[in-house]
MARBA-246937 format. One record per residue (C-alpha): residue number from 1; residue in one letter; x negated, y, z negated. Coordinates in nm, 4 decimals. Each point is the difference from the previous one (the first is absolute). Example, Ala and Ser with C-alpha at 12.3 -4.5 7.8 and 13.67 -1.06 7.14 Angstrom:
2
{pos = 1 code = A x = -1.2300 y = -0.4500 z = -0.7800};
{pos = 2 code = S x = -0.1370 y = 0.3440 z = 0.0660};
END
This chain:
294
{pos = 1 code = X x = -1.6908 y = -18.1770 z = -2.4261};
{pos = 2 code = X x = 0.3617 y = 0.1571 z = -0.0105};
{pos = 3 code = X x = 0.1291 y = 0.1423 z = -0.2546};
{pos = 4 code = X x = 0.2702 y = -0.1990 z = -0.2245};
{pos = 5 code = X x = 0.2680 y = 0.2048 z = -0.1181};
{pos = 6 code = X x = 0.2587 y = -0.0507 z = -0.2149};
{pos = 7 code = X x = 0.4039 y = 0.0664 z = 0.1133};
{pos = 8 code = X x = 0.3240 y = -0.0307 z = -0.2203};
{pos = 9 code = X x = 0.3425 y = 0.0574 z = 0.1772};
{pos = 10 code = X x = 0.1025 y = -0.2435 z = 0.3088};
{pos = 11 code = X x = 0.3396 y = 0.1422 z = 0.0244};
{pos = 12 code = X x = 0.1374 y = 0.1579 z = 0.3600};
{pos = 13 code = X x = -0.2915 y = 0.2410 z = -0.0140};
{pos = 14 code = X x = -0.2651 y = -0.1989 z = -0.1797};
{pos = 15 code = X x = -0.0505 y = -0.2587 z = 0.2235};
{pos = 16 code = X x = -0.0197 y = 0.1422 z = 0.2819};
{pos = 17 code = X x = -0.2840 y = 0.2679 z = -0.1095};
{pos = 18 code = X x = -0.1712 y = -0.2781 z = -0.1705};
{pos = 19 code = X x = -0.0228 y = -0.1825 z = 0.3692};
{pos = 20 code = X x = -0.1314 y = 0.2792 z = 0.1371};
{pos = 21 code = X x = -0.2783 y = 0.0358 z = -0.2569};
{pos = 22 code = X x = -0.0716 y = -0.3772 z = 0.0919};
{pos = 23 code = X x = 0.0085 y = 0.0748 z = 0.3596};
{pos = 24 code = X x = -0.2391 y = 0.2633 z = -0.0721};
{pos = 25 code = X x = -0.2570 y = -0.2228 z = -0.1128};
{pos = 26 code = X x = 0.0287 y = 0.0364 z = -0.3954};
{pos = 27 code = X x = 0.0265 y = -0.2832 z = -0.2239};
{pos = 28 code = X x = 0.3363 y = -0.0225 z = -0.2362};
{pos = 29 code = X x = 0.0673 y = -0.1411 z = -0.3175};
{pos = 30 code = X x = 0.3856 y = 0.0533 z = -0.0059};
{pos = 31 code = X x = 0.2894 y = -0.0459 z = -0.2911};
{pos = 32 code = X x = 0.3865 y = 0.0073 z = 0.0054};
{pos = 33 code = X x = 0.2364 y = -0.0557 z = -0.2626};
{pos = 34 code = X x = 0.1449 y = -0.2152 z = 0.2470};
{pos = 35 code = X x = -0.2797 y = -0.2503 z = 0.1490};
{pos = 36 code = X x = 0.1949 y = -0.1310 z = 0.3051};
{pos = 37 code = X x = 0.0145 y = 0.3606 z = 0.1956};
{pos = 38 code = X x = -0.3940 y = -0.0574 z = -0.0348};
{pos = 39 code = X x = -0.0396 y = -0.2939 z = 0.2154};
{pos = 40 code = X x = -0.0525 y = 0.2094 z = 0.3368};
{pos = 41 code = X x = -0.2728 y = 0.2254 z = -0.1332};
{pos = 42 code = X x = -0.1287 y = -0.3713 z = -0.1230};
{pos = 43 code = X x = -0.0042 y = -0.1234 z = 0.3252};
{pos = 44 code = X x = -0.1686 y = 0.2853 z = 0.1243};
{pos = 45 code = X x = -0.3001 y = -0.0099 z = -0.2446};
{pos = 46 code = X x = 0.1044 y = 0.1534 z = -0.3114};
{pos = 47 code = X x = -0.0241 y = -0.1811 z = -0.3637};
{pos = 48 code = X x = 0.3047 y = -0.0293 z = -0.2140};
{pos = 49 code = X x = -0.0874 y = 0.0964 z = -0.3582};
{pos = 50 code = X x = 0.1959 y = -0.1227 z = -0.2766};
{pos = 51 code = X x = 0.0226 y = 0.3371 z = -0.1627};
{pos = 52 code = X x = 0.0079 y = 0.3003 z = 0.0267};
{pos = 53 code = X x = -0.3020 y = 0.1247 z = -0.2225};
{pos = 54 code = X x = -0.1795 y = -0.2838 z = 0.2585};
{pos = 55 code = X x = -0.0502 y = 0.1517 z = 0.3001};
{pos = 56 code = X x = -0.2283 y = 0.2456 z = -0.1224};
{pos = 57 code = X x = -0.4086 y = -0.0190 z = 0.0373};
{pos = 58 code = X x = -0.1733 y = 0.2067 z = -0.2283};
{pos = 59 code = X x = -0.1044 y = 0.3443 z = 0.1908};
{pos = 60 code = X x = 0.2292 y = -0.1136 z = 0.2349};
{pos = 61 code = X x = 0.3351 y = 0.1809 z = 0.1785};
{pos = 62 code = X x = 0.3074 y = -0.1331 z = -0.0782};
{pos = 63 code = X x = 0.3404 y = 0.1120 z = 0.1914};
{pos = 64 code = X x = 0.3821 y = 0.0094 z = -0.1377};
{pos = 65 code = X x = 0.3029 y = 0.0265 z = 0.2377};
{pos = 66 code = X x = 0.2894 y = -0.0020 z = -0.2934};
{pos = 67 code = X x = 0.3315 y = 0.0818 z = -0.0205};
{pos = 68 code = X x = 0.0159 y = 0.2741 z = -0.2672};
{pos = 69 code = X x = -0.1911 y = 0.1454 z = -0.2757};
{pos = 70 code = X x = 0.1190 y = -0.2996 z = -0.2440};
{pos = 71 code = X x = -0.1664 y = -0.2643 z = 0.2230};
{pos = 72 code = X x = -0.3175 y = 0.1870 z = 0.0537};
{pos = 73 code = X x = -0.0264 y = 0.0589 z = -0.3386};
{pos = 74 code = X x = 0.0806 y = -0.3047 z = -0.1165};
{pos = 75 code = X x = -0.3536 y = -0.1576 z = 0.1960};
{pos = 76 code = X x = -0.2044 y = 0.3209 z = -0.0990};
{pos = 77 code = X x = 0.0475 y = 0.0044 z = -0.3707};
{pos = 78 code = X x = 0.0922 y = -0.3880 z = -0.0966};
{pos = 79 code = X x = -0.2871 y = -0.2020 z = -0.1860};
{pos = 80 code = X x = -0.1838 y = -0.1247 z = 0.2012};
{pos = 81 code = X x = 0.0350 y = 0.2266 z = 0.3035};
{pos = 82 code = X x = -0.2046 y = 0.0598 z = 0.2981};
{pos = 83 code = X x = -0.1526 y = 0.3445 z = -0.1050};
{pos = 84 code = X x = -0.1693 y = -0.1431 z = -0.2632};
{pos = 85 code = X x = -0.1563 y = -0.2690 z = 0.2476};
{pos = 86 code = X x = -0.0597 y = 0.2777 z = 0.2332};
{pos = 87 code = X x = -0.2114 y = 0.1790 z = -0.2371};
{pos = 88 code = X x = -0.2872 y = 0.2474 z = 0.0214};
{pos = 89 code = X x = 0.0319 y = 0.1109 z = 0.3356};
{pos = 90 code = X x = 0.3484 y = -0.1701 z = 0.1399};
{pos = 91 code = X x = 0.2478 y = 0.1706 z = 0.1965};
{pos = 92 code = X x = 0.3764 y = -0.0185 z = -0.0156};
{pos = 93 code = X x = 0.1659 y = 0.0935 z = 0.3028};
{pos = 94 code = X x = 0.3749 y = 0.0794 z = -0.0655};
{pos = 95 code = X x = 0.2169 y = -0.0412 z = 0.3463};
{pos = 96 code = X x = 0.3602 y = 0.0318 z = -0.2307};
{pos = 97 code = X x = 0.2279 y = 0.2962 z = 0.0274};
{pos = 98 code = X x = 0.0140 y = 0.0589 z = -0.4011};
{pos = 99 code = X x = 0.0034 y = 0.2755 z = -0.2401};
{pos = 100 code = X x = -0.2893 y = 0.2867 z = 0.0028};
{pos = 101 code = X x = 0.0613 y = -0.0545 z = -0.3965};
{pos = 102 code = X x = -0.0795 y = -0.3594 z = 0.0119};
{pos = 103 code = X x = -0.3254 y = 0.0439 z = 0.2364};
{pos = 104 code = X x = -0.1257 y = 0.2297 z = -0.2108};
{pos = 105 code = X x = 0.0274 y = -0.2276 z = -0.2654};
{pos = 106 code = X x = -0.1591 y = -0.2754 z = 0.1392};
{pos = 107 code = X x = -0.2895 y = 0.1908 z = 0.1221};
{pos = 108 code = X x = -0.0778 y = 0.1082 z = -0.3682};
{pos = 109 code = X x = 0.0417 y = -0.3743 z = -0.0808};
{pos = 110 code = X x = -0.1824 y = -0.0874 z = 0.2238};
{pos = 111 code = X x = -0.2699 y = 0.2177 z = -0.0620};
{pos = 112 code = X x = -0.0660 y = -0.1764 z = -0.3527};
{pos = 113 code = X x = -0.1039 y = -0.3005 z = 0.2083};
{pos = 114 code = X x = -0.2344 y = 0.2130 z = 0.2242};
{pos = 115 code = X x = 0.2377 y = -0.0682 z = 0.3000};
{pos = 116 code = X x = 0.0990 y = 0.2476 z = 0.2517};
{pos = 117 code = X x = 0.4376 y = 0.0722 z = 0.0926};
{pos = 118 code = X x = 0.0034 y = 0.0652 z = 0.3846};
{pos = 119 code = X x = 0.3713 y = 0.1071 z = 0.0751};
{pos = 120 code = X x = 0.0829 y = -0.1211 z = 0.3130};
{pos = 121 code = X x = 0.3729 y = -0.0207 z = 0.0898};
{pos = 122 code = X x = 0.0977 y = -0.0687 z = 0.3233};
{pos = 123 code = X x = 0.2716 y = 0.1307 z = 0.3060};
{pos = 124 code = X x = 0.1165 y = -0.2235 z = 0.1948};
{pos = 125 code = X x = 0.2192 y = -0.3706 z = 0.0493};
{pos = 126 code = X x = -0.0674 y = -0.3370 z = 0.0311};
{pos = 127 code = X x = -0.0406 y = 0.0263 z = 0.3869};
{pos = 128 code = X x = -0.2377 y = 0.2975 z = -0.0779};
{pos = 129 code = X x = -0.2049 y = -0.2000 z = -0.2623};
{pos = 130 code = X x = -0.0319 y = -0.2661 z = 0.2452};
{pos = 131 code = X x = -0.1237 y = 0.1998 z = 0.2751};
{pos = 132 code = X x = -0.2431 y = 0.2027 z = -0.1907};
{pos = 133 code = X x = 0.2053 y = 0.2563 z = 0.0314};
{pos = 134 code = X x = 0.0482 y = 0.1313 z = -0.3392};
{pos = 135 code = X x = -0.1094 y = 0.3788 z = -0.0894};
{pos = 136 code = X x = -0.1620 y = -0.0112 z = -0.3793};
{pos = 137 code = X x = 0.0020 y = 0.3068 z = -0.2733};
{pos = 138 code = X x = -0.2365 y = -0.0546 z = -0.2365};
{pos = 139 code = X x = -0.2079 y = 0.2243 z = -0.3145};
{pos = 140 code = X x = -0.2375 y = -0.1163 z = -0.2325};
{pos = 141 code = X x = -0.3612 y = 0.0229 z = -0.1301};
{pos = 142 code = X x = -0.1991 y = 0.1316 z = 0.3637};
{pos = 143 code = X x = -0.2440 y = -0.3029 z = 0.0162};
{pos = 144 code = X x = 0.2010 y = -0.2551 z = -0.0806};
{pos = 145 code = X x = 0.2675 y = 0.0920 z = 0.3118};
{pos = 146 code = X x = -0.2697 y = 0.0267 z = 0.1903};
{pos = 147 code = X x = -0.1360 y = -0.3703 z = -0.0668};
{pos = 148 code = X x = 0.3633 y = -0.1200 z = 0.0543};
{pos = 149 code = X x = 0.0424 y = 0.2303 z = 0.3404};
{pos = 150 code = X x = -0.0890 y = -0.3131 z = 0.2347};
{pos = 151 code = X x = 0.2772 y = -0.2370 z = -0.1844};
{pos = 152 code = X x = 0.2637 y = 0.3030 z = 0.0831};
{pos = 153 code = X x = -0.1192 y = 0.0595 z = 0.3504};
{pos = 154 code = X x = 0.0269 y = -0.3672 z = 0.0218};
{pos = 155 code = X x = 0.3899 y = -0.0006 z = -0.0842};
{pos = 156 code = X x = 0.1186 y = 0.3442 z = 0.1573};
{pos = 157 code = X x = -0.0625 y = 0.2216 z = 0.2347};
{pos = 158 code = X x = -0.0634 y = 0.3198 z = -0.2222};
{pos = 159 code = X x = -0.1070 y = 0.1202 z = -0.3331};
{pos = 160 code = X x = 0.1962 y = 0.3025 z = -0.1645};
{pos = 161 code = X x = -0.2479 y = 0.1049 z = -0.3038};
{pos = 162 code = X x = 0.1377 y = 0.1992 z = -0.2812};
{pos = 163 code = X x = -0.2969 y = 0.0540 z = -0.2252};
{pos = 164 code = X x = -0.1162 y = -0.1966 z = -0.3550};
{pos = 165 code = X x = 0.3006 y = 0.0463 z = -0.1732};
{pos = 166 code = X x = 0.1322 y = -0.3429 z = -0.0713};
{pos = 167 code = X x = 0.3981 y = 0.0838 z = 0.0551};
{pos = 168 code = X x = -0.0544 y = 0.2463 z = 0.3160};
{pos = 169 code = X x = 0.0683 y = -0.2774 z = 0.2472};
{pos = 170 code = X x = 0.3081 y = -0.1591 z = -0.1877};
{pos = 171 code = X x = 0.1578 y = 0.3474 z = 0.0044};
{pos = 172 code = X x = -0.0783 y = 0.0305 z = 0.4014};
{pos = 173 code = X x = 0.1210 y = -0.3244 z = 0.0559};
{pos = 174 code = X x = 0.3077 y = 0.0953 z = -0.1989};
{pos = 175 code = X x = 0.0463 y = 0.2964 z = 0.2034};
{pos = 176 code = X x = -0.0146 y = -0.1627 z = 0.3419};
{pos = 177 code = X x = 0.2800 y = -0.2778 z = -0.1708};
{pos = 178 code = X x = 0.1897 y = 0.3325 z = -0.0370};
{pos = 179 code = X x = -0.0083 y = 0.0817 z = 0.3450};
{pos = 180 code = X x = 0.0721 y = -0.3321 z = 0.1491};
{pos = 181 code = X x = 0.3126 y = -0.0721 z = -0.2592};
{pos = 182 code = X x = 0.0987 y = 0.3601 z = 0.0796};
{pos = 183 code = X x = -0.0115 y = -0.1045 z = 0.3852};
{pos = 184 code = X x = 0.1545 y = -0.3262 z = -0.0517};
{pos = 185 code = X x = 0.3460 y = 0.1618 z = -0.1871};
{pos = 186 code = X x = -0.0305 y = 0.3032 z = 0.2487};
{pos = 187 code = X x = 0.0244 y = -0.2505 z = 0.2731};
{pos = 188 code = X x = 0.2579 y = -0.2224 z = -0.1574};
{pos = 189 code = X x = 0.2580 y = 0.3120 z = -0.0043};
{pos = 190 code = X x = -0.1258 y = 0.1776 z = 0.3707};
{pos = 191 code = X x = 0.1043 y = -0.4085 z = 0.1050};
{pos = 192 code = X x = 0.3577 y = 0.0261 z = -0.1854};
{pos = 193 code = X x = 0.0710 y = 0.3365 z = 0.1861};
{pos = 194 code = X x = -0.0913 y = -0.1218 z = 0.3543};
{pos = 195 code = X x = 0.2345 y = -0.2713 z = -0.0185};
{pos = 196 code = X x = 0.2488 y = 0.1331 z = -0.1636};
{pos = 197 code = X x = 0.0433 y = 0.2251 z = 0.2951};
{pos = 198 code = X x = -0.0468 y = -0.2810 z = 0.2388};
{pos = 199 code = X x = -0.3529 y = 0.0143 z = 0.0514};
{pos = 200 code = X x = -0.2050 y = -0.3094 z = 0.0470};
{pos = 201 code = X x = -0.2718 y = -0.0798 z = -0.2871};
{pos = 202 code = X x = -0.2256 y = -0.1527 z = 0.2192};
{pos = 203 code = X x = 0.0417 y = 0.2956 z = 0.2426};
{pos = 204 code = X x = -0.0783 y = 0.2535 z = -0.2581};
{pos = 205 code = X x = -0.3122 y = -0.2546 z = -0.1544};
{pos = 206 code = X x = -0.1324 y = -0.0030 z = 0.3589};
{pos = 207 code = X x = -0.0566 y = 0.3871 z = 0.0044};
{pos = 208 code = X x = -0.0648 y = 0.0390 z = -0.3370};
{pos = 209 code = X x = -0.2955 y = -0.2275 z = 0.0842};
{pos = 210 code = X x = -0.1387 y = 0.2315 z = 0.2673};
{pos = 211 code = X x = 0.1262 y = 0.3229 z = -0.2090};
{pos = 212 code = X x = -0.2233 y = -0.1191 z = -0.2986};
{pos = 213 code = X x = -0.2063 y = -0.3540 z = 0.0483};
{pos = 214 code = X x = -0.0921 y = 0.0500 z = -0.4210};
{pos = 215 code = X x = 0.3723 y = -0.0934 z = -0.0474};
{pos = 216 code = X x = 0.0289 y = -0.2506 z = 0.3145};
{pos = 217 code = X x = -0.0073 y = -0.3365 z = -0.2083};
{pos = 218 code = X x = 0.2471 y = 0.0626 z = -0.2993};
{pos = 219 code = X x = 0.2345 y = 0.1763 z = 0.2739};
{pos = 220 code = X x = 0.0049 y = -0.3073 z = 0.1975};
{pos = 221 code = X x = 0.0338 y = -0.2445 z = -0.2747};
{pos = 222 code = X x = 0.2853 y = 0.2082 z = -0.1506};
{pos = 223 code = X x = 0.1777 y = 0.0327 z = 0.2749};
{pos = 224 code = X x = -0.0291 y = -0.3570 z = 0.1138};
{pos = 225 code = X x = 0.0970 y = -0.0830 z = -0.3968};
{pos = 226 code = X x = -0.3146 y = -0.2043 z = -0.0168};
{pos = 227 code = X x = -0.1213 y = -0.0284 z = -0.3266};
{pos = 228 code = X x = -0.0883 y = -0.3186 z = -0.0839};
{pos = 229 code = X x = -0.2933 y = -0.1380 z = -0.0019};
{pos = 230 code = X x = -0.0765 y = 0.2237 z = -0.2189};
{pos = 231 code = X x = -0.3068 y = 0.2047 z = 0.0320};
{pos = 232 code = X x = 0.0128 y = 0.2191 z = -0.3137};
{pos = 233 code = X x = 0.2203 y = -0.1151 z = -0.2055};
{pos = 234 code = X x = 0.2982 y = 0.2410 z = -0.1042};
{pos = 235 code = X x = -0.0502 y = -0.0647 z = -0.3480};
{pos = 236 code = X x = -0.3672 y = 0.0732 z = -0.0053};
{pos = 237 code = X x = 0.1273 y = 0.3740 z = 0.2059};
{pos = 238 code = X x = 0.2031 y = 0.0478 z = -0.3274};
{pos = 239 code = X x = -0.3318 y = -0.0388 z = -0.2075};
{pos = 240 code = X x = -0.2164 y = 0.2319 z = 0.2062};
{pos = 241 code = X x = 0.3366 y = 0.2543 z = -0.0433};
{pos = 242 code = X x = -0.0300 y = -0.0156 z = -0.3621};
{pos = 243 code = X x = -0.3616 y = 0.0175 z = 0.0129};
{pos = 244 code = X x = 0.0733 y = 0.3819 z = 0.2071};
{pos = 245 code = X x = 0.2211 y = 0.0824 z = -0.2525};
{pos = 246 code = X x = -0.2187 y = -0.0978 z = -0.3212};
{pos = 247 code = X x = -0.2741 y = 0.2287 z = 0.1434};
{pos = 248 code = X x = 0.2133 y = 0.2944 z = 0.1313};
{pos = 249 code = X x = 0.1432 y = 0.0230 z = -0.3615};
{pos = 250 code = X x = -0.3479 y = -0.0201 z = -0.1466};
{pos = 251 code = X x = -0.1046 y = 0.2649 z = 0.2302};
{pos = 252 code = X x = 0.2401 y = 0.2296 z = -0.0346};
{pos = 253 code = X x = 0.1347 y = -0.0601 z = 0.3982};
{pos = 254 code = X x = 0.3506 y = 0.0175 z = 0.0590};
{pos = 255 code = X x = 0.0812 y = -0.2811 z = 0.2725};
{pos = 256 code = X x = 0.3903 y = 0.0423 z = 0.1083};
{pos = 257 code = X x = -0.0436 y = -0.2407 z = 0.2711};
{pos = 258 code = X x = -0.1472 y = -0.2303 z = -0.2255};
{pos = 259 code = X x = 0.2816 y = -0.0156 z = -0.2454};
{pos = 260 code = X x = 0.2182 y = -0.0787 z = 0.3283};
{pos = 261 code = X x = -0.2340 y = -0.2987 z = 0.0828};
{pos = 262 code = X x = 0.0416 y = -0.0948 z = -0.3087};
{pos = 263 code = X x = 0.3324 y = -0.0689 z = 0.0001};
{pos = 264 code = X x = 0.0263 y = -0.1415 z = 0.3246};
{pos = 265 code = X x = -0.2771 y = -0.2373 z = -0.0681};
{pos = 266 code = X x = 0.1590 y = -0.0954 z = -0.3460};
{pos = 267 code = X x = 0.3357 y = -0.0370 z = 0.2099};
{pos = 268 code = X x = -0.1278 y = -0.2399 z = 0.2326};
{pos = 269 code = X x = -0.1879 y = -0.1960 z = -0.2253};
{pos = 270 code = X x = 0.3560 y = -0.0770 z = -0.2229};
{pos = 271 code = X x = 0.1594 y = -0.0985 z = 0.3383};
{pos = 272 code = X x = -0.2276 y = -0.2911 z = 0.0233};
{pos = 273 code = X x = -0.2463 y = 0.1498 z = 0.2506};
{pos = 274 code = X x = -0.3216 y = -0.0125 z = -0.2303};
{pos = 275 code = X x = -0.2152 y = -0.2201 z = 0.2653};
{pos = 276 code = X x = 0.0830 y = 0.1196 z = 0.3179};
{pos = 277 code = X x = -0.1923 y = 0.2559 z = 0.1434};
{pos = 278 code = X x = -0.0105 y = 0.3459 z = -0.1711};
{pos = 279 code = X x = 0.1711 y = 0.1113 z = 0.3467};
{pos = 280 code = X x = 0.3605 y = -0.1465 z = -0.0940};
{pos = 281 code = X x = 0.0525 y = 0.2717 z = -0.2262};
{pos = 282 code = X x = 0.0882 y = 0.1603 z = 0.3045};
{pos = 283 code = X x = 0.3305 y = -0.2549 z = -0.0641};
{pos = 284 code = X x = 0.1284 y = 0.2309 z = -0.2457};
{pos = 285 code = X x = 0.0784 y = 0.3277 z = 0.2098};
{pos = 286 code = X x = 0.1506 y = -0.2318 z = 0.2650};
{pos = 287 code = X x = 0.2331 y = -0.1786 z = -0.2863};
{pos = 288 code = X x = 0.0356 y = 0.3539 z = -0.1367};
{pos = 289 code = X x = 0.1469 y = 0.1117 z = 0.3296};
{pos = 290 code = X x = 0.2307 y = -0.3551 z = 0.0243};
{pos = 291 code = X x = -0.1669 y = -0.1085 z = 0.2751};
{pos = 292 code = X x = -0.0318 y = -0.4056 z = 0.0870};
{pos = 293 code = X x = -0.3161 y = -0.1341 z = -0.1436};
{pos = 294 code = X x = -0.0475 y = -0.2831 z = 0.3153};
END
């Protein structure tokens, strides 16, 4: 009999890794704050709990996709909550880009229910999540990630394993942020000096997406000036940016660049640009250059 497993999170990202754990033949017992964006995954198979702390089966695996650490917290240590239904023996797989700090916290918490934290923050879009697509760094206890290896390979298309340590995949996943909102404002500028000396943006996007296929998408999409819908939201970018910061002080790392992203992202958020995609902070070096916006 398949397995049921538990998921909380049907935002852009939930849903469609939820659908794809469906599709690959596991059953779902699904929650999210708000019921309505539930009614596909319904109509696929899955059952709607009314809470949160419901979707758990004792021994069980249950799955968060949440916005930040205050949302995954907020499920893992309210009364009830699903780690105590999970119990003895449960698994809580972690897909959220939060803190290392807050991971490690809920694996100890965990860990006074018997329940295992499994890391497991994820690269890649909606489009990606859709397609199976997504690449997954995760770190936890060794036997636990490897009971949970088949839901992963069932939502990505590799596994990126960074030991037991609870936080070790939050800080990778932070680091590969860093690179991508590095790319993004690198881009946004290398756009602003092609036109301003009367080179096309799509011209320059074209070869940029031979030159380096990694940075293909977001060149497109910024040149175009596509960014909505939004596939990671611009406000959420400024999160993960803090979250780089928070640990880099921690850890002794000075991060120039990230203090620049910083204040771009901070910048484009006050302008009103919170939920488009993370990619219209490009908008700022063109503005910053007085360039038209259309």
């Amino acid at each position: 009999m398949p397995e049921t497993l538990g998921f909380i999170g049907l935002g852009n990202m939930g849903e469609p890794i939820a659908a794809n754990l469906l599709r690959a033949g596991y059953n779902l017992r699904i929650f999210n704050r708000t019921a309505p964006k539930a009614a596909r995954l319904v109509e696929q198979g899955a059952t709607l709990a009314a809470r949160s702390s419901e979707v758990a089966s004792a021994g069980g695996i249950v799955l968060t996709m949440l916005a930040d650490d205050r949302a995954v917290e907020e499920v893992c240590l309210g009364t009830p909550s699903f780690v105590e239904k999970l119990g003895a023996g449960g698994i809580h797989v972690s897909c959220s880009t939060i803190s290392p700090v807050t991971s490690r916290r809920l694996a100890d918490h965990h860990a006074e229910h018997d329940v295992r934290y499994v890391a497991s923050p994820v690269f890649g879009r909606p489009d990606a999540a859709a397609a199976k697509r997504l690449w997954v760094s995760t770190s936890g206890p060794a036997a636990a990630k490897e009971r949970v290896r088949p839901l992963l390979n069932a939502i990505g298309q590799g596994i990126f394993d960074f030991g037991e340590d609870a936080g070790a995949a939050n800080v990778a996943k932070l680091c590969g942020n860093f690179l991508v909102a590095s790319s993004i404002e690198t881009l946004g500028e290398m756009f602003v000096l092609a036109e301003k000396n009367g080179v096309s943006r799509k011209a320059v996007a074209e070869m940029i997406a031979k030159l380096s296929p990694l940075h293909g998408g977001y060149a497109n999409q910024i040149a175009d000036r596509k960014f909505e819908p939004a596939g990671f939201r611009l406000v959420l970018g400024l999160k993960d940016i803090n979250l780089i910061a928070q640990v880099a002080e921690a850890s002794g790392t000075p991060m120039p660049l990230a203090s620049l992203l910083h204040n771009r992202w901070v910048s484009a958020v006050a302008k009103g640009r919170g939920d488009l995609d993370w990619s219209a902070v490009a908008l700022n070096s063109a503005e910053d250059a007085g360039l038209n916006q259309n």
